[in-house]
C-alpha positions in Angstrom: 159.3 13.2 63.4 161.6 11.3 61.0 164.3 11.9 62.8 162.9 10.7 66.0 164.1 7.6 67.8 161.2 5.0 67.3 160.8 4.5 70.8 159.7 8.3 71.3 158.0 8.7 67.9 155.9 6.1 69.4 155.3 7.3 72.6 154.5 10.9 71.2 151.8 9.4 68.9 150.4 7.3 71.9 151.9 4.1 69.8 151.5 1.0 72.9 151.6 -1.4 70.0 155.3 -2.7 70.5 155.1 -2.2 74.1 152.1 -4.1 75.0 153.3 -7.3 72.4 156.3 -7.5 74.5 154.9 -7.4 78.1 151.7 -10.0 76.9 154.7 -12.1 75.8 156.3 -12.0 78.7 152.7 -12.8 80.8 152.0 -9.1 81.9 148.3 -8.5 81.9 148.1 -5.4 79.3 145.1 -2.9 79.1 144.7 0.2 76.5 141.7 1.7 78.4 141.5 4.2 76.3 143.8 6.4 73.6 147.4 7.2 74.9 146.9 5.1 78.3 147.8 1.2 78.8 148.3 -0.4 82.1 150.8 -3.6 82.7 149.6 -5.6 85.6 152.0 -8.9 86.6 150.0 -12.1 86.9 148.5 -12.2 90.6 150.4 -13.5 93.5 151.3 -10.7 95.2 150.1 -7.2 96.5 152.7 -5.1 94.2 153.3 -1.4 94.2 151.2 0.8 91.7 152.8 3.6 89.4 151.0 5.8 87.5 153.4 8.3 84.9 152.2 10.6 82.7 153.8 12.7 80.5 152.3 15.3 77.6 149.7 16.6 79.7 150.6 20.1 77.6 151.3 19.3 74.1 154.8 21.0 74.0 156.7 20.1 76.8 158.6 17.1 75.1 161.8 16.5 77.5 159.6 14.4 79.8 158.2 12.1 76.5 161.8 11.4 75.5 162.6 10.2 79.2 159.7 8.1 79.8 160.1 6.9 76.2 163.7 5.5 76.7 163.0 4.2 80.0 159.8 2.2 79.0 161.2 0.8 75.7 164.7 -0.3 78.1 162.3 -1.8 80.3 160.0 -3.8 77.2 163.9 -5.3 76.8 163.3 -6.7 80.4 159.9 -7.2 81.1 160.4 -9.3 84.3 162.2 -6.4 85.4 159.1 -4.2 86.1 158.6 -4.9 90.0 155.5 -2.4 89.9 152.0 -2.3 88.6 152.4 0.7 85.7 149.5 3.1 84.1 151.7 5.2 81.6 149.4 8.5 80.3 150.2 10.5 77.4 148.0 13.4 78.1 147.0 16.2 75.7 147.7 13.3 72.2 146.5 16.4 70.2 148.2 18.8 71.5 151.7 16.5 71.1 150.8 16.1 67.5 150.0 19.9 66.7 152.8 21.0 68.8 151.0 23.3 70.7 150.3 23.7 74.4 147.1 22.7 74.2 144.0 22.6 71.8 141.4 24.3 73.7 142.6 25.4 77.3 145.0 23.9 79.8 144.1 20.7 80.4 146.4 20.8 83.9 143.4 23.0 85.1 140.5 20.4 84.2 140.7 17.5 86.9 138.1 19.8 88.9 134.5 19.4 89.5 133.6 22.7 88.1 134.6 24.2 84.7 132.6 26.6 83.9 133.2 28.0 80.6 135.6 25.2 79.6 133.3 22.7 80.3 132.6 21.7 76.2 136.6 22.1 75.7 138.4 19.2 74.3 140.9 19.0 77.6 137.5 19.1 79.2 136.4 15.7 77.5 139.9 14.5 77.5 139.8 14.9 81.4 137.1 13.0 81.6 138.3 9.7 79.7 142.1 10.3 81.9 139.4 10.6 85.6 138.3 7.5 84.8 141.0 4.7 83.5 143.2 6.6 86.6 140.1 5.4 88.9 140.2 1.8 87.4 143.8 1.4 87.5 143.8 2.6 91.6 140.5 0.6 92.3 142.0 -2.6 92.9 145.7 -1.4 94.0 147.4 -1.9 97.2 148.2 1.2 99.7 151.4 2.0 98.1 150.5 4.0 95.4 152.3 7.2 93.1 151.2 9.4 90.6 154.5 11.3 88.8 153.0 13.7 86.3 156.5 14.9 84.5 156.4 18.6 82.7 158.6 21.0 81.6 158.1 25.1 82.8 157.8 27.5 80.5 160.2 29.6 82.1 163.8 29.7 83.1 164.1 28.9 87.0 166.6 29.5 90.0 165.7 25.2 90.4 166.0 23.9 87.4 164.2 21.0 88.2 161.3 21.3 91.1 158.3 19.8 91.8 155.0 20.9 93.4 153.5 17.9 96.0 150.0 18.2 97.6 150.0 18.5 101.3 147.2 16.6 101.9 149.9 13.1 101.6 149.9 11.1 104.3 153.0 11.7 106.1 154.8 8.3 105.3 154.2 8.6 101.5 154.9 11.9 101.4 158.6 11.5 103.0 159.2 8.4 100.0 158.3 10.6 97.6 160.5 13.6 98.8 163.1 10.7 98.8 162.7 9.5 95.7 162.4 13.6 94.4 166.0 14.4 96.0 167.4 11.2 94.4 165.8 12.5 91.4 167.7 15.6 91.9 164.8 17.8 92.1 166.2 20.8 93.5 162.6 22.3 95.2 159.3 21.3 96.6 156.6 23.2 97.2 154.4 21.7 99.2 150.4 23.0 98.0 147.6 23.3 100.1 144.8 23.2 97.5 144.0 22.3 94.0 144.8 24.2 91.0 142.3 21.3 89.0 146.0 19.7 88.6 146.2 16.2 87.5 148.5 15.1 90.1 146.2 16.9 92.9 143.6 14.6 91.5 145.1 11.4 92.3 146.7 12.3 95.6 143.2 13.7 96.7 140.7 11.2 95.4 143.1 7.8 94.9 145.6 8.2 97.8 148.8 8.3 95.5 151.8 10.0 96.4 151.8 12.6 94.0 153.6 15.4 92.4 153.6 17.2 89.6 157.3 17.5 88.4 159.3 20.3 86.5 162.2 18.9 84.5 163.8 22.1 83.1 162.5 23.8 80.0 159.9 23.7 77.3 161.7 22.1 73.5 161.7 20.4 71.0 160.8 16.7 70.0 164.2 14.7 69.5 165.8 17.7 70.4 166.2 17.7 73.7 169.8 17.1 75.6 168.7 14.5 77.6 171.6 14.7 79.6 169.9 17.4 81.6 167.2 14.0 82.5 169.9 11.2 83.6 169.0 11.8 87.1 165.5 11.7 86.3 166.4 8.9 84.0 168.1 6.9 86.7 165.9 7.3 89.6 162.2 6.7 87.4 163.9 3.7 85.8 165.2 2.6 89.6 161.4 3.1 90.7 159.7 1.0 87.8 162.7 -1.8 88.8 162.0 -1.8 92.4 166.0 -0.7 92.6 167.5 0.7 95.9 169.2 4.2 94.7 171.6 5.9 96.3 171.4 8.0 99.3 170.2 11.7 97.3 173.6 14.4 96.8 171.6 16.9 98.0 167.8 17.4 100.1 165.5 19.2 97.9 164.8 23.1 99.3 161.2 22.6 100.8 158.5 25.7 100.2 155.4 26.3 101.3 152.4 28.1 99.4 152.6 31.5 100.8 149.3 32.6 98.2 147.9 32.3 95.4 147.5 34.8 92.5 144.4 34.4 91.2 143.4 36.3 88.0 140.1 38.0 88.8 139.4 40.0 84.9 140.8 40.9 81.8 142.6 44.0 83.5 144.9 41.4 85.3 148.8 43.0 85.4 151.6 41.1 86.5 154.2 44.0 88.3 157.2 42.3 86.8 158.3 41.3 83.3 158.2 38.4 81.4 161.0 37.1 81.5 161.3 37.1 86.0 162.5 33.4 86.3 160.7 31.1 88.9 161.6 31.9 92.5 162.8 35.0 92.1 162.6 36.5 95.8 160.3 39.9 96.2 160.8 42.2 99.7 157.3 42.3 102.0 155.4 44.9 100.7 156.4 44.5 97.1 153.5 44.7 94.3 152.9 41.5 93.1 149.9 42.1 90.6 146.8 44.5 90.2 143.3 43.5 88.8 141.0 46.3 89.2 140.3 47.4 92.8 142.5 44.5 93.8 146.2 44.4 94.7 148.4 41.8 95.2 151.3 42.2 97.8 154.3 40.4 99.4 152.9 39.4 103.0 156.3 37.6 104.1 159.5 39.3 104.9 160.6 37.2 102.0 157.8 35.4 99.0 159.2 34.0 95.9 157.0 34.4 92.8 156.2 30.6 90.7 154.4 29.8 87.8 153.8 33.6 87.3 151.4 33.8 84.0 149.3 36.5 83.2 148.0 35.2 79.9 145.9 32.6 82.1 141.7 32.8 81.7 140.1 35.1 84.3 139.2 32.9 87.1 142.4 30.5 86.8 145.6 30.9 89.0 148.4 33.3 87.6 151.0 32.4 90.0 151.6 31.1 93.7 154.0 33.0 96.0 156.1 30.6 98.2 158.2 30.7 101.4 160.6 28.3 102.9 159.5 25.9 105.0 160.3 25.9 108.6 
């Protein structure tokens, strides 16, 4: 990583040295809880919003690192600037460092009470220790309260950027985090009905957070990314941690709903499309979706648009959700 800016070489390796030195000098109350987590808490006199961001949750998507990196050392700059309580999370720290996706198994599928199999994985244990400094950072917070989990997909998509927001919001922080998404420039939402064990489902369900988990374009390289594809991302995260007003969004995000989900039943799992279909790609009612044995997925819309479709996924896990626009 020699060629990596220092502030994202740090933020990769789950480095809060520098950070936390500026932000105690500036009177922050500064926690490492654990590896690749610290909180910055401003001295009390006031009920103050609480962010929690998290980036790295799989090991290679790297975009979202050098965002959060550049926005967080910008902000170390500034310290009075940061008008929020902050938990940063850098996810799967062994993963990052191996390059890889993850170690074990997808730690996006762990925040669950039941894991069967993958119960001794490292996610598994990684999980754990990520459950609980999220619960002690939300414990003593006021009601406003987000979660942004930032990723990249692994596949091109008709969005470039979208994001995937539980239902189960309460309706006020659910229409400021839809804000917040189109001034983000998040082109999609799909609004999910139930848990995938997803880290952001985690918080929204058991800490009240308005929470999504977002999809910032594609799966690359460490210092290699063309962050230009991020400003708006850039601008709107850095306009949240600042307590900024942003402008009115360009465009309203395109709002789906979870039409089904795919769920890989055994090893003779088969997707009825290629590889290479790109997220919300529209199939006809009717249409063959996937087969697994006796069992046959089908289009049950005039109109579903396949997401997240990923056959490689262990037996038991979701292989893709089928969407719909909302109403």
């Amino acid at each position: 990583m020699e060629t990596v800016p220092p502030a994202v070489r740090q933020l990769a390796s789950a480095d809060f040295s520098e950070l936390a030195r500026r932000f105690e000098q500036a009177g922050f109350a500064v926690t490492m809880p654990a590896a690749g987590i610290v909180t910055l808490k401003a001295p009390p006199g006031g009920m103050r919003t609480s962010v929690l961001v998290s980036v790295g949750v799989h090991g290679d998507e790297t975009g979202p690192i050098e965002v959060l990196a550049h926005v967080l050392d910008a902000l170390s700059r500034q310290p009075a600037a940061l008008a929020v309580d902050l938990m940063v999370c850098v996810g799967n720290i062994d993963a990052i460092a191996a390059g890889k996706r993850f170690i074990d198994a997808d730690l996006n599928r762990m925040f669950r009470a039941q894991r069967g199999s993958l119960a001794g994985a490292a996610e598994a244990a990684r999980a754990d220790v990520m459950v609980q400094a999220t619960a002690d950072f939300f414990a003593g917070a006021g009601p406003v309260r987000w979660h942004l989990d930032l990723h990249t997909a692994i596949r091109p998509s008709e969005y470039p950027t979208f994001a995937v927001v539980p239902e189960l919001i309460a309706d006020g922080p659910k229409a400021a985090l839809i804000e917040w998404l189109g001034q983000a420039a998040i082109g999609a939402i799909i609004l999910n009905p139930q848990s995938a064990g997803t880290y952001s489902y985690y918080s929204a369900e058991h800490h009240g957070a308005a929470a999504s988990t977002v999809e910032l374009g594609r799966v690359g390289t460490l210092g290699q990314n063309d962050l230009s594809q991020f400003a708006d991302v850039d601008r709107a995260l850095a306009g949240l941690l600042r307590g900024a007003d942003l402008p009115a969004a360009a465009a309203a995000p395109h709002v789906f709903k979870v039409a089904q989900e795919i769920i890989k039943l055994s090893d003779d799992f088969k997707m009825a499309f290629g590889r290479e279909t790109r997220n919300f790609t529209a199939l006809a009612a009717g249409a063959v979706i996937a087969t697994d044995g006796d069992t046959t997925y089908r289009v049950q819309h005039a109109q579903e648009l396949v997401v997240f479709p990923n056959p490689d996924v262990r037996v038991g896990l979701r292989a893709g959700l089928m969407v719909v626009r909302s109403a």
